[in-house]
Each structure stands twice: as C-alpha cells, then as structure tokens.
N, C-alpha and C positions, 0 to 999 in steps of 0.2 A: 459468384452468386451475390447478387446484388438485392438488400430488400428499400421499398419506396413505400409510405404510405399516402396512398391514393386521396387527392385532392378532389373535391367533385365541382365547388363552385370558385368562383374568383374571390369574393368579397372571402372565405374561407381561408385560402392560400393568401390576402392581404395581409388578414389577420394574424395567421402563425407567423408569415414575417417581422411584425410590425411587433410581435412577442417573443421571439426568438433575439433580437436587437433588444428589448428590453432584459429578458434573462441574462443576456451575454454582459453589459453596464452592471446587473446587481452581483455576476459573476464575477468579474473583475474588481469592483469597488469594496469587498469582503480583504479582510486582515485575518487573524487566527480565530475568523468567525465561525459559529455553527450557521449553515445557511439552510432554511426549512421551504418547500412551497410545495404545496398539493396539486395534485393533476386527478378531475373525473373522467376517464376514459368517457369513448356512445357507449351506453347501455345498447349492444349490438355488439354483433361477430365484425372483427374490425379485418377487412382489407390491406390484404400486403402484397405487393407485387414486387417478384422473384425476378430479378435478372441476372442473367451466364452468358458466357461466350457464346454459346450453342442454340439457348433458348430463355422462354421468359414464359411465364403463367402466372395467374393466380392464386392463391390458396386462402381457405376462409380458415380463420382461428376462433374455435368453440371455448364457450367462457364456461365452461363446464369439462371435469374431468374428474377421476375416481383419487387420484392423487397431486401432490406439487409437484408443480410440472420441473424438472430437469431445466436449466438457463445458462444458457453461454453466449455470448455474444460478443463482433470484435467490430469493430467501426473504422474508417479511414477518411482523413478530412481532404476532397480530390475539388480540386477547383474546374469548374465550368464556365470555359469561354463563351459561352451565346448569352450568359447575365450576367459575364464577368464580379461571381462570388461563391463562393465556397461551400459544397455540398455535403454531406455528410453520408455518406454509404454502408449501410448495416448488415453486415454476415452472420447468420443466426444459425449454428452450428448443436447436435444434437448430441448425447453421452457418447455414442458410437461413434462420434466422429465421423459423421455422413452430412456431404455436403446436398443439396437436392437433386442433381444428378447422380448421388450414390457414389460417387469419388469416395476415397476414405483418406482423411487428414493423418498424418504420419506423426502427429502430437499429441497429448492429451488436450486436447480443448478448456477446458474447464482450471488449469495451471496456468497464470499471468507467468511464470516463471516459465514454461515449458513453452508460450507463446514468443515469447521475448526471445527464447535461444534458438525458435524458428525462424524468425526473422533475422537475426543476425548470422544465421549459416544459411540465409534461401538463395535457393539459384538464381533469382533477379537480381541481378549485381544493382540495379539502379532501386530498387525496396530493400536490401538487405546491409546489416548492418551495425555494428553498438551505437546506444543511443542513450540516452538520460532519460527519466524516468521516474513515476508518483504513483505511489496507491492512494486511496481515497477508501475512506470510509462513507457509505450513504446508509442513513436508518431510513426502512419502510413500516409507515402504520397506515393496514387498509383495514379496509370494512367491506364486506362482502355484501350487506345487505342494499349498501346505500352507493355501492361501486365508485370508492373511494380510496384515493390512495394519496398519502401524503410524505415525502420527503426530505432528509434530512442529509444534507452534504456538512460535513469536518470539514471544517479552515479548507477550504478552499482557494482561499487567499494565499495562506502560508504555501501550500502546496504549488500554486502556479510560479510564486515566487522564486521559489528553491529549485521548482524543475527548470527555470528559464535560467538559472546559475549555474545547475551542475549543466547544462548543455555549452553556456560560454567556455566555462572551466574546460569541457572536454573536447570541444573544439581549439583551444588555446592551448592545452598539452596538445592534441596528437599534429596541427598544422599552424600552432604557430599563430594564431588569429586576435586581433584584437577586435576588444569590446564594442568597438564603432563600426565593426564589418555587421552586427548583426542590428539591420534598421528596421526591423518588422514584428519582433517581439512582443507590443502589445496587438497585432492581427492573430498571430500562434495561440496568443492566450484564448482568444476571441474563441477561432477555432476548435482549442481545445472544451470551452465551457462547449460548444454547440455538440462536440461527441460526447460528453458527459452527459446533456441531458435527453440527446438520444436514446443512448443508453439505457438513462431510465424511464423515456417513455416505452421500450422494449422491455425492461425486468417490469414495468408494472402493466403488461397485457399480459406475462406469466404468472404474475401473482395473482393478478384477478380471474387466472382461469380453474384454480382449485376447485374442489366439491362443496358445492353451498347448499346441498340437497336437507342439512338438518338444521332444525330452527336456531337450536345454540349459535350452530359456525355462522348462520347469519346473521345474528345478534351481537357476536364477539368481535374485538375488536385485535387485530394479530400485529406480530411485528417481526420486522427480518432486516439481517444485514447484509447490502451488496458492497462488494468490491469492484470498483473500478480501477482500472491502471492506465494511464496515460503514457503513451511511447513517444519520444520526440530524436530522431534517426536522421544525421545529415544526407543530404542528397550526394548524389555520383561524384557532381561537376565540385561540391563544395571538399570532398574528398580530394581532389587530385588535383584541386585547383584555389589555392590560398588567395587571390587577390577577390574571389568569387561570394557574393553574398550567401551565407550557407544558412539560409530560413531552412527550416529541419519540416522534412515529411511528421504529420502526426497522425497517430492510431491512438485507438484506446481498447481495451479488454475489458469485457466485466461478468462477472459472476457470483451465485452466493456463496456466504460465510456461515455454518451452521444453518440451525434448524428453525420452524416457525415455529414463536412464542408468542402467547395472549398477554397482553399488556396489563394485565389486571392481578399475573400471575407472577412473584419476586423469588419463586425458587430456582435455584441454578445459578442466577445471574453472575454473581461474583465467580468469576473463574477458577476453576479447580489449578490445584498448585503442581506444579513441574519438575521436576530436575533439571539441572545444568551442567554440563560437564565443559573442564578446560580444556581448551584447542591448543595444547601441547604435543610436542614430537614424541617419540617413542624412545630415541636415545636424548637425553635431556642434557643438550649442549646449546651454546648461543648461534654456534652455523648453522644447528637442526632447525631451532626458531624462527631465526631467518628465511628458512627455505619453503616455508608453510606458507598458503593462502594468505594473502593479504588485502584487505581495499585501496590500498593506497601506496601508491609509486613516493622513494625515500627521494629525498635531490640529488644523494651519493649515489643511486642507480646507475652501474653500469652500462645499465642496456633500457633504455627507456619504452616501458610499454605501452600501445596506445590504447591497453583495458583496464588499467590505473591507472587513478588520475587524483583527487588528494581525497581524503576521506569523509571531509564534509558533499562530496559529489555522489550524487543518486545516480550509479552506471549501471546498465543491463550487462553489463559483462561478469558482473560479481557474482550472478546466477550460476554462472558456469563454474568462475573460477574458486568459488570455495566447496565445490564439491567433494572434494579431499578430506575436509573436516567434517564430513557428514555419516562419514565413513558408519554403517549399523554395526560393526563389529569393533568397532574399538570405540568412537564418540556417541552419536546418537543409539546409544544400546536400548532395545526396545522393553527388554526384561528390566530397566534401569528408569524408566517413566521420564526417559531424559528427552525434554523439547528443545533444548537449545542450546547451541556450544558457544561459548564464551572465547573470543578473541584476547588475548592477551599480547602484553609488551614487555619486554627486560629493563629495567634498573643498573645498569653495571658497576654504580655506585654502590648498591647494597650489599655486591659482591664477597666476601670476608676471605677468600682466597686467592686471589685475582691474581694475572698470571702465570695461572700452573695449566702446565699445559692437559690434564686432563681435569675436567670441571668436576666439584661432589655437585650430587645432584640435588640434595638436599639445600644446599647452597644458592643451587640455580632456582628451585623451585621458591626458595624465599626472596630471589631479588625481581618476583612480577609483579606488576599488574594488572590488575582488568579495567579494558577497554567498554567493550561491549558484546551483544550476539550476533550472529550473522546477522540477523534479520530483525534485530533490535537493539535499545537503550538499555544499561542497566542503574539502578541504583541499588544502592546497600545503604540499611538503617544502621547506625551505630548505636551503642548503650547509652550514651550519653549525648544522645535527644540528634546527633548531628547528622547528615544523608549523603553520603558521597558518591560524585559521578562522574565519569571522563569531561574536560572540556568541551566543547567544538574546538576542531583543528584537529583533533587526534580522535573526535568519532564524527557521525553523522547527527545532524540536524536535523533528530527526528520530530513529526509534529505532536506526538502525545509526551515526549521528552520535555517540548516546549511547558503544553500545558501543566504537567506536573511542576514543573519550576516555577512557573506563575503560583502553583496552587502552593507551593511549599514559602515561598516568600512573602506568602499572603499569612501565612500561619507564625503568629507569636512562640510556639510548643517549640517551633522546627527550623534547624538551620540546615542549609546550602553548603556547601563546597564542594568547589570544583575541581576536586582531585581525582583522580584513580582510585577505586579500594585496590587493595591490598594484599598478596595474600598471607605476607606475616601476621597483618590483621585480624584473618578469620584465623588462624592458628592461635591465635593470644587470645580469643574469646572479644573479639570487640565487635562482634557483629551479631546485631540483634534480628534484623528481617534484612529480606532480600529480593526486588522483581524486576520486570522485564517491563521495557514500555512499545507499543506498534502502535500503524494508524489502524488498523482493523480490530486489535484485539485493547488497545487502550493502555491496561496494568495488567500483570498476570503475575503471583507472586510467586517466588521459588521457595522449595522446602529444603533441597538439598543440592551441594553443590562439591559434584567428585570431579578426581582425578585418574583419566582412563588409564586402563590396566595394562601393562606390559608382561603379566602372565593370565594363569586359568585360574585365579583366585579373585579376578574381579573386581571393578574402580576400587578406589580408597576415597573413604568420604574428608572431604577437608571441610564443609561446614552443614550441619543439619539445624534446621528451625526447631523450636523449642516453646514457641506460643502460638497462636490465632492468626498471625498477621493482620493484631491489631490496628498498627500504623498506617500499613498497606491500604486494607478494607478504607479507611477512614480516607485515605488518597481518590483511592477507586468511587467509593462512594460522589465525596464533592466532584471529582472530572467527570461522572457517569451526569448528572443530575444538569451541568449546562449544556447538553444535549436536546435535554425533557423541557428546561423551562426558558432559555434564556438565547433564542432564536433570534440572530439580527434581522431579517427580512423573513415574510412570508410569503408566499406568491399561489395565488390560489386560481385556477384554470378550471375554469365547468364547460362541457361542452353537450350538446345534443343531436338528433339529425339533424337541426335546420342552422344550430349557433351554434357560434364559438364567442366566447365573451373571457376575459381577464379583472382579476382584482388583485391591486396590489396594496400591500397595508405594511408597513416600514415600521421594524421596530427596533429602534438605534442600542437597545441592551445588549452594553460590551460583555464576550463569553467570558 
C-alpha cells in the first residue's frame, strides 16, 4: 500500500522539488544541531492516493475528529527509473494493524523495535535483514486555529553521521568491506532527510486533525513528540557478494512519544524517576556474565557473530538480542517501577580471591562496572561535585550523551570523567544522583538501583536516591531549553489552494 500526495499543477510539483533539494542541503549541512521548520498544511481535506498490488483509490482525510488521531507510519526510499531519482513511499498503517485492503500486519505497528525485527526475519530475502539504525527526536508545536504546525528535529547531523558508521562498521565485520567500497553515502543521507520529512509531513495532517470544536483548543497552542527511526539494511548482492557496492536499502518508521501538551503548561515536564536494575546472571560467576546479552563482539570471539559488531554501532539486531535481560520476572520487575537494565562489565583485577575455582559472589559482585542501559547512556553524580560515565569504545555514542557532556564541560560546578561507575562505589556511599540519557526521552533520573533477586524475597537495593535530583533537574533543564530557543535553521512552508511559496531564514546559533 502505497500513499502519494496528489500534485494538481506543474509550477506546484516544480516547487516542492525545488524545496525538497533545499531541505535535504540544510538537512545535511546540521552538526549536533537542533533543526526547527514549520510547514502550513491547505486549510482543506488533503488528498492521498492509496496504491496495492491489487488496487488504488482515494481517500479524503477530515481535519476534524472527537480525538487524536492514532499515527504510525513507515516510509521506503524506492528509486524511479523514468526521472531517474528517488521516491519516497509512505505506508500509513492503523492501531489494528490493517492495512487498506484489511490484511492484518503480524507486528505491532506502532514499535520501531518490533518493525526492525520484521524486517530482518521477512520473507523477502532481497528487504530483509540487520541493519544500522537512528532514532530521532522531532518536537511538534501546532495551532489549530491558524493550521500550523511547526517542527523541531534533534541533531540531525550527529544522527546521519553515526548511522553512516555504524552501517560501515557492520558491513566491515560481517563481509570484510572497506571504507572505499561505500561511494554514495552522502546520496543515503540525502535520501534519508527526504523520508524524514515525509514523515513529518504525514504526523502533521494527524495532528492537525484533532477536535478544534472549542474555542480554548483553538486558541492553544500544543506540543508533541514524534519518533522517527531511520533503517539502513544492506542489499542481497552486497550480502553475498564483497567486491559489490553495498549502498544500503533505507526505510524509516515513525510514531508518537507520549501525550499532547499545551506549551504554556510546565507541569510534568521533568520526567518522573525510574528504577534500574543490574543485568546480572543468576549464578554470579565470570562464565555466567560472559554468557549474557551483549552489544558487542570481544576480538577473542570464538565464533564471530554477524549481529555484533562493536559497541559504539547502532545495530537493529540488539533489539532481538537483549531480550533475555528483559526478562518481567527477574530484571524489568514491574512491581519494582524498574525502566531500565543496566549492562555491566567485570574488573578481574579487583578480584580479592582470584583463582579459586569457585567464585564468592560477593567478590564478583564488587569487581563490576556499569556500562550502560540497553537502550541508553548512563551517568552517575558523585559527592564530590565529579560525574562518571563509560567512554565510547565500551558504550554507544549516544546523541543526548553527547549533549549532556557538552553541557557538563560547559559547567565550572562539574567535572567529567570518563570512567565506568562502580559498583564498590555505590556500596561506599559515593554516589549522589544517578540518570539515564535517550534521543527521545533526553535525561530521566533514576531513584533506585537493585540487584535482581535469585529468591521470593525480592531485588536487593544497592543504591537509593536521597535528594531532588538537584543536579540532574539542573542537566535536564539547560539540554531541555536549546530545543525552545536556540534553532540553527528555520524553514517556514505556507501553502494555499493556488500557492506554495517557502521562506527560509538561517539562524547560525550553535545548540
């Protein structure tokens, strides 16, 4: 199912071209920038035309409805030989997972993660496959009154950069490739900005189709966070054939994050705090650790996998493969408010018995460290002003990681280091606060952080918060605010029935 939105004149269709090339340059040209640009929908039911194998129609989408509307959507960037360039193709898929024939999807829809692990088990051996991979943070603030809607894409930059790495990287473990086979990297990028902003010209004909029946909601001004994820998935021939240019098929997935907020409205915002549990074995030895989920292939690897690859690589296979640690009955306990498990590493150095062929466990449990979460950065505040975090090389190169580092080296109060906490540390009382960092959810501080249970008596707390997360708040606050004010570009789009017109206004303030 294919959707197209319906062009009616020429000088129209010049136009979006001639804008779409311009997006794509200020797409690309962005570093660990916040990139902002408005788009006004017609004030009209906007035209989408539906194509299937089977058949094609119409359908008119009403900008009116009793609720927010439900949003999923997946894109595929398919090139078209008759204008030799690249299309972008939008599947706009429902909660039911109904496609418009009434097929029903075998996935959650609405899960980048549950898309990702369809794609790489699909029966189309020439689509199907691990791939590297980016979430995206995009902020929306519309106006119902004035059918407006204005967006904000997260480092964009950094995000194309890192996905075009981890994709070398995991082409270079699983066949052997060097860097020179991949000569079309900035076209991919291209590509990918053009299913981004597709994307979100689809979440914003869903946003603007809420109920505007009361004067308030059309006078307010709202906001919401979409997720986008960018898939980039080597082709067949680049699979099975090393000498082969392997430009990677790209898709993208996007959906919302939370609920709609009025921008004038500051309750909630700072994220409510979590637990964290450690992604430990159950019998606590060094072979049991070893034998756990991992991001990352060691070089002593016996058997070389081609779903790890080194840890700074963003691979859609770690979806699958940390599912083990997820485990609702022994890590993410749901009666335990625990959002996130904590990867960890051994020290064998710290070992005080080393040796014996049966480990204390107590022993083992003082020679770790933490790494990170599955699905993010961690830091830990010390008492004494310092913040410690795994390097890169031993975690991922997360983009809110980033920014927090910037913001913390920017701060006289606060020092950096680039170590692993500890967990002797938090048993000796040196840790003051502790949070997690994503591209979607930013900072989110933790309050407690156990160790899962190997009876019915329930984790063991090794560190519980004890203030405000003063420090945190204060983190979260300055990375929240270069969002709000401090936009490299704007790109403002008005359109009517008869025009389509652009303004572009450049505003070089580094995030």
């Amino acid at each position: 199912m294919t959707y197209r939105i319906a062009a009616s004149i020429a000088t129209r269709s010049m136009m979006m071209l001639l804008y779409t090339v311009a997006v794509s340059l200020v797409l690309l040209s962005t570093n660990n920038n916040v990139l902002a640009f408005a788009r006004t929908p017609p004030r009209q039911s906007i035209s989408i035309t539906q194509t299937s194998s089977s058949s094609s129609s119409t359908q008119q989408h009403n900008l009116s409805t009793n609720s927010i509307i439900p949003f999923c959507a997946e894109a595929t960037s398919i090139y078209n030989s008759d204008i030799k360039s690249w299309d972008v193709h939008i599947n706009r898929l429902d909660k039911e997972n109904k496609t418009n024939d009434n097929s029903i999807i075998g996935y959650d829809v609405i899960s980048p993660r549950s898309w990702m692990e369809h794609i790489e088990q699909c029966n189309d051996q020439q689509l199907h496959g691990i791939g590297a991979y980016t979430v995206l943070r995009c902020d929306a603030t519309y106006n119902f009154k004035y059918s407006k809607c204005q967006w904000k894409i997260w480092g964009i930059g950094f995000h194309m950069n890192r996905l075009s790495s981890s994709y070398r990287m995991l082409m270079k473990h699983n066949n052997g490739y060097t860097t020179s086979t991949f000569s079309s990297d900035y076209e991919s990028k291209l590509q990918s900005s053009d299913i981004i902003t597709s994307l979100l010209d689809e979440a914003t004909t869903s946003l603007l189709k809420e109920d505007v029946s009361s004067t308030s909601k059309q006078e307010e001004e709202y906001a919401r966070t979409l997720m986008v994820t960018i898939l980039w998935t080597p082709p067949k021939e680049a699979v099975n054939d090393c000498t082969a240019n392997y430009k990677p098929i790209i898709r993208g997935q996007s959906t919302f994050a939370g609920e709609a907020r009025t921008t004038t409205s500051n309750e909630g915002l700072f994220p409510s705090p979590i637990a964290a549990c450690l992604g430990i074995p159950s019998k606590l030895t060094s072979e049991e650790l070893e034998s756990l989920p991992k991001r990352y292939s060691n070089d002593n690897d016996s058997i070389k996998s081609q779903s790890l690859v080194r840890a700074n690589a963003k691979i859609s296979s770690w979806c699958r493969i940390r599912k083990p640690l997820e485990d609702p009955t022994r890590f993410k306990l749901p009666d335990s408010n625990v959002g996130e498990v904590l990867l960890v590493t051994q020290d064998k150095s710290k070992l005080k018995h080393r040796g014996q062929q049966e480990e204390d466990e107590e022993d083992f449990i003082n020679s770790l460290n933490i790494l990170e979460g599955l699905t993010s950065n961690l830091f830990v505040i010390y008492k004494d002003g310092t913040i410690r975090t795994a390097p890169v090389g031993k975690v991922l190169l997360g983009y809110a990681r980033n920014l927090v580092k910037e913001e913390i080296e920017a701060r006289k109060d606060l020092q950096l280091i680039l170590n692993p906490p500890t967990i002797q540390d938090a048993k000796d009382g040196l840790w003051s606060e502790v949070f997690i960092t994503s591209a979607i959810r930013l900072i989110v501080p933790i309050n407690r952080v156990v160790i899962p249970s190997r009876s019915e008596e329930g984790p063991t707390v090794l560190w519980e918060s004890s203030n405000n997360h003063s420090v945190t708040r204060s983190l979260w606050s300055s990375i929240s605010s270069r969002g709000e004010n401090q936009q490299r570009y704007m790109i403002v789009v008005e359109t009517s029935d008869s025009y389509l017109s652009h303004y572009f206004n450049y505003n070089r303030s580094k995030l």
